[in-house]
Backbone bond lengths (Angstrom), bond angles and torsions (degrees), N, CA, C in turn:
res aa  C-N    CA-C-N  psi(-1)  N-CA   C-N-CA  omega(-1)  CA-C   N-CA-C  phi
1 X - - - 1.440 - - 1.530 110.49 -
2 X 1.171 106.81 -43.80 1.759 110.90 172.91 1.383 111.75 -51.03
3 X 1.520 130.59 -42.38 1.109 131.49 -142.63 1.880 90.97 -96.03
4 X 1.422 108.55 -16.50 1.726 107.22 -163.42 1.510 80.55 -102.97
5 X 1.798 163.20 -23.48 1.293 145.11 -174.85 1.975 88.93 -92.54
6 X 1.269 140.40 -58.78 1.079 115.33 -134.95 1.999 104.86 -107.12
7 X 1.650 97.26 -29.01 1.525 76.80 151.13 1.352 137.93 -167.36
8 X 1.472 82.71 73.19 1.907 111.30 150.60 1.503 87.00 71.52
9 X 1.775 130.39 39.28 1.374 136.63 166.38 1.359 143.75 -83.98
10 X 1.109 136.10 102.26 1.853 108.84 164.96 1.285 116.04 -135.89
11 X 1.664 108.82 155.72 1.190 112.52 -155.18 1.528 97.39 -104.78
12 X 1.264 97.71 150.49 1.641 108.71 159.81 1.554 124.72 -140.09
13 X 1.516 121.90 -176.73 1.308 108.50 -155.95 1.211 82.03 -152.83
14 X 1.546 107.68 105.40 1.441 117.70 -176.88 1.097 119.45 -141.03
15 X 1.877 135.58 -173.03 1.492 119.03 -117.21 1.967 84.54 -97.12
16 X 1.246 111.96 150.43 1.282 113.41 -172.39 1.615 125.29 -71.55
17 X 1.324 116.87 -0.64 1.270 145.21 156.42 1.227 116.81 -72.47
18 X 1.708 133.24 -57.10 1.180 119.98 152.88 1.234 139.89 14.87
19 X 1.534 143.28 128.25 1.188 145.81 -165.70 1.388 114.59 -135.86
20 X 1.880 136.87 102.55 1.344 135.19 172.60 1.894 112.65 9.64
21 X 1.457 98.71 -38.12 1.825 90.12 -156.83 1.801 86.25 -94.92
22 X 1.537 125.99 -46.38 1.488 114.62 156.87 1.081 118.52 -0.44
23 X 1.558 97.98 -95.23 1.333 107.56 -176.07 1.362 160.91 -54.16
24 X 1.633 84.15 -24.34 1.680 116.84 164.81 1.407 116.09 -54.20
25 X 2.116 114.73 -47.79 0.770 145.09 -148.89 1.832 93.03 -85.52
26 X 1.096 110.23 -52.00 1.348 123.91 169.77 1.846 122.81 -28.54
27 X 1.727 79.73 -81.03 1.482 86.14 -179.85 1.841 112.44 -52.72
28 X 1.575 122.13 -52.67 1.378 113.42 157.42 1.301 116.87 -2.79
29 X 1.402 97.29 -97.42 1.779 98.66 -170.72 1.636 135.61 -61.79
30 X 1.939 89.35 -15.85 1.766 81.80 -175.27 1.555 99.00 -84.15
31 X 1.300 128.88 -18.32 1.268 140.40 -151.39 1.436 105.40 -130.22
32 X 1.065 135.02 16.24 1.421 142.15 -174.71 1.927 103.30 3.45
33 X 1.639 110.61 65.96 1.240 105.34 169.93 1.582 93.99 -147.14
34 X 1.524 106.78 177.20 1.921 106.79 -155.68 1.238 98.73 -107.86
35 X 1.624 147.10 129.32 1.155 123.96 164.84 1.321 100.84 -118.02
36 X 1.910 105.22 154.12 1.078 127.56 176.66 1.746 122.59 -60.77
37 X 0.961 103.29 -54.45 1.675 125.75 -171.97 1.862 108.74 -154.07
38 X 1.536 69.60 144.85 1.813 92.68 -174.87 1.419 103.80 -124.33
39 X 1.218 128.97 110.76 1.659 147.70 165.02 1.464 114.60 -77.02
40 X 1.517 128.56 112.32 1.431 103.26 171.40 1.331 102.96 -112.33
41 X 1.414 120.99 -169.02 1.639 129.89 -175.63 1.429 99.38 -158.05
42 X 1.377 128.87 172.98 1.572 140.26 154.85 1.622 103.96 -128.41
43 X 1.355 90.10 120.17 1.670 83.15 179.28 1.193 100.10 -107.86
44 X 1.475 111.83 161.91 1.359 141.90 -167.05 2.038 114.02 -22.38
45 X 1.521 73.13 -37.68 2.185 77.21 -157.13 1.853 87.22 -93.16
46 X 1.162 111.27 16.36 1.287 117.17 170.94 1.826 127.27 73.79
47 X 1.609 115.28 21.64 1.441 118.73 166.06 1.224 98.97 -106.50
48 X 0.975 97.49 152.82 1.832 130.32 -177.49 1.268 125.93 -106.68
49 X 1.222 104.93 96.26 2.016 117.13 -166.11 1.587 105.45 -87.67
50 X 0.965 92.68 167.39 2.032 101.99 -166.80 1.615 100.76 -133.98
51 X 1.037 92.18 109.99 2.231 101.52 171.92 1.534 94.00 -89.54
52 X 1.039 103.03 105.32 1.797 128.32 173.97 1.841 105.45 -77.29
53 X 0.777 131.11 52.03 1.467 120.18 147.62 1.622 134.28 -6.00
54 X 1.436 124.37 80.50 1.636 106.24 -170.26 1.455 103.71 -102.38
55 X 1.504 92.30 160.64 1.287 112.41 179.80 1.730 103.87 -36.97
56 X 1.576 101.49 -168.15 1.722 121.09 175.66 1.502 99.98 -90.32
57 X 1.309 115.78 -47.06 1.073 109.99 -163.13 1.427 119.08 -93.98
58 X 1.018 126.39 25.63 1.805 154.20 151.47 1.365 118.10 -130.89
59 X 1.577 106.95 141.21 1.432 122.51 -122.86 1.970 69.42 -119.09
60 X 0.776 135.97 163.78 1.544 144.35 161.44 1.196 113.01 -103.30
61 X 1.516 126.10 -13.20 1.837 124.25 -169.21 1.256 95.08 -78.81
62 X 1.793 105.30 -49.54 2.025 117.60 178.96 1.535 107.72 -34.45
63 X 2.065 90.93 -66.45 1.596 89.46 -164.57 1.538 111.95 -47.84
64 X 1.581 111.94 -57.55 1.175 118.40 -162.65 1.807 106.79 -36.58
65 X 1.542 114.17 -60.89 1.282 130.32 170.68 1.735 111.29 -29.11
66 X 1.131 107.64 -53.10 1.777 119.78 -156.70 2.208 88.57 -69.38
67 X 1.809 86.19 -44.53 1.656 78.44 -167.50 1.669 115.16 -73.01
68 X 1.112 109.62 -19.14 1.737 124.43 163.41 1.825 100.94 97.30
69 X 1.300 118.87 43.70 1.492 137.98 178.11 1.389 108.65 -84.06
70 X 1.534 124.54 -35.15 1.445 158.14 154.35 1.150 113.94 -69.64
């Protein structure tokens, strides 16, 4: 919740093959919203989460809301 009010974040947990421009490309079309930067990681038990960065002019509380994560 911190990461979706203070900066403009959401996480996802996607396929471990995946590639920064993938995913970027992803959220775009399934979600018709713009993101700035895409962060990935591998955590320990081995899935690979995505810090979605959105634009200014999309709010992440909405998206989060619209996608039903909230």
């Amino acid at each position: 919740m911190k990461l979706i009010e203070d900066s403009n974040t959401l996480v996802f947990i996607v396929d471990i093959r995946a590639n920064k421009r993938q995913i970027k490309s992803a959220v775009k079309d399934l979600y018709s919203i713009e993101c700035d930067k895409v962060n990935t990681l591998i955590t320990p038990r081995g899935l690979k989460k995505a810090y979605v960065r959105l634009s200014k002019e999309h709010d992440a509380l909405d998206v989060a809301n619209r996608v039903g994560v909230i």
